[in-house]
N, C-alpha and C positions, 0 to 999 in steps of 0.2 A: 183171807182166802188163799192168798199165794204160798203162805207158810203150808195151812194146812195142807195142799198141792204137796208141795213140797214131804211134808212129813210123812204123807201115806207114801210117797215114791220112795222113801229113805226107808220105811218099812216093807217095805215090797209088795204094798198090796195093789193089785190092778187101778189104774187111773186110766180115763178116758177121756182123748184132747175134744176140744172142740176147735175142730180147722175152720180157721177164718178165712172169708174170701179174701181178702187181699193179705197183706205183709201182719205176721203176727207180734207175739215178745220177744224172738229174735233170740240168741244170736242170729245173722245171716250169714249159710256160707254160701260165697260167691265164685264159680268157678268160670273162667275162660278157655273154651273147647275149640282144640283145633283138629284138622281131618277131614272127614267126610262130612262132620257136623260144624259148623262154627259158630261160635256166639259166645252167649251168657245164660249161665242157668244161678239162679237162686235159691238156697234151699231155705228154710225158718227152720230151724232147729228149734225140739221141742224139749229144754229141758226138766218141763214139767213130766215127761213119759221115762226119758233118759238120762237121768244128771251124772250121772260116771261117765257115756259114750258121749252125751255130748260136751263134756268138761275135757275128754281125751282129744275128739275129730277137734275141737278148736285150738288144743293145745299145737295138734301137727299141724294144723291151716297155720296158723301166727307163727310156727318155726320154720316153714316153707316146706316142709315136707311130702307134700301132696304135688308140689308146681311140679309137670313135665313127668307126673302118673298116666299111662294106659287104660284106657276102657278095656281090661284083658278079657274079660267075659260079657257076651253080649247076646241073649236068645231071643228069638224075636217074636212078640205075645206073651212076652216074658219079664226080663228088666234086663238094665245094663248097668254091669259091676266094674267097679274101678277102687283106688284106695290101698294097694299093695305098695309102702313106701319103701320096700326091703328089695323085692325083683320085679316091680313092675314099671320103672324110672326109662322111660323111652332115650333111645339112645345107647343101653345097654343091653346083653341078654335077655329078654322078657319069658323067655321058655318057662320058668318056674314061676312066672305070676300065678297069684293066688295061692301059692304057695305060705306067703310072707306076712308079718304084721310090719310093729316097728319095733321099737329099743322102749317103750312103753309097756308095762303091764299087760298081759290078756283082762280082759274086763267080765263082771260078773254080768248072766243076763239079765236084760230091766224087763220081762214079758209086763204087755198090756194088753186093755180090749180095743186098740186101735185096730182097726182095722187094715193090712195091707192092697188098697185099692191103687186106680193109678195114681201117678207123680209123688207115692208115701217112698219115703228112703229106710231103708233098713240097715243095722248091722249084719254083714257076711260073717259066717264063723265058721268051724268044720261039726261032726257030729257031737263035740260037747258043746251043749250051751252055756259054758262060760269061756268058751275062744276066742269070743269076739276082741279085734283088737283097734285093726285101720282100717279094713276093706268094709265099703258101705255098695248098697244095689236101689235103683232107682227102678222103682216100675211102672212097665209101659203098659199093665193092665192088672184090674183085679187078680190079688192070689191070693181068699179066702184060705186057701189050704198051709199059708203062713203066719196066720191068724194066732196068737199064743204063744208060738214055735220060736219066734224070730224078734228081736228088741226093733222096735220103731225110733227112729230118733228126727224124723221131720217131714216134710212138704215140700217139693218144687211149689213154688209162687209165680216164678217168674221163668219163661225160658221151654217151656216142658215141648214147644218145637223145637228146640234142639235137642233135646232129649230124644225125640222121635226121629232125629237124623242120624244119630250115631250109628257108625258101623254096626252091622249084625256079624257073629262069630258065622264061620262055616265049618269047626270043628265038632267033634263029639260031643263036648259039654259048654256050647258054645266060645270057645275060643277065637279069638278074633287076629290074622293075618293084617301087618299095619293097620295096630289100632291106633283110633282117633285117642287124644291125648289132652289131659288138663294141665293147660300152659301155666294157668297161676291161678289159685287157689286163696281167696283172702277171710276175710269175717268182721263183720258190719252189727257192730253189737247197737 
């Protein structure tokens, strides 16, 4: 069953997860959030939907490249985006977060019929759908309207109140003024 998973994903034909209540096939990525928010948030990566973005988000978690990233975008009824390893490294200029991927390939899109409801993580990209690189968005509520549009790559399982604490941007496009920050980022295969 898992190959066949697999083989319509490698052919690009829509798959559709079935989110388990608790902890799924995993990987997990596990970030530790400081700020206004603190804790632990767990994602399940689903490389049945995503296997390029989620073979990439695990390659930067295990190089450390995510530890001590910004939540630089954050609208509130909306999601909060983070994952800019280029200019969104707190501690430095973050002006151009979102701006940035990493030193990694831009990734082709994996569109499915997952649905993007709350606690679903997405790939961030700019208007072509194959931009996506580092930056991922976690949302704090249904957005049917990113349904198709946008590559799903997992689930919060764990944590999704801290999720709901993170800073909200008070920018235009929600930008966020000392954003909260992912101290360490790992993955729990």
């Amino acid at each position: 069953m898992l190959r066949k998973v697999f083989a319509a994903a490698a052919l690009g034909l829509l798959v559709t997860p079935v989110w388990a209540e608790g902890d799924g096939p995993g990987p997990n990525l596990v970030i530790e959030v400081d700020g206004v928010a603190k804790g632990e948030i767990v994602i399940d990566l689903s490389p049945d939907l995503a296997p390029k973005a989620v073979e990439q988000i695990v390659a930067l978690a295990k190089a450390g490249a995510y530890d001590n990233v910004v939540f630089h975008r954050v609208i509130e009824g909306f999601m909060a985006q983070t994952g800019d390893v280029k200019y969104g490294k707190k501690g430095s200029d973050t002006s151009m977060a979102g701006m940035g991927g990493s030193d990694l390939p831009d990734l082709p899109a994996e569109f499915s019929t997952a649905a993007f409801d709350r606690a679903v993580v997405g790939m961030a990209r700019s208007s072509d759908p194959d931009s996506a690189n580092s930056q991922f968005f976690i949302m704090f509520a249904p957005g049917d309207f990113l349904n198709g549009q946008y590559t799903v790559v997992g689930k919060v399982i764990s944590g999704m109140e801290i999720v709901d604490q993170i800073k909200r941007g008070d920018g235009a496009n929600g930008e966020v003024t000392e954003p909260d920050v992912m101290t360490k980022v790992t993955v729990q295969d």
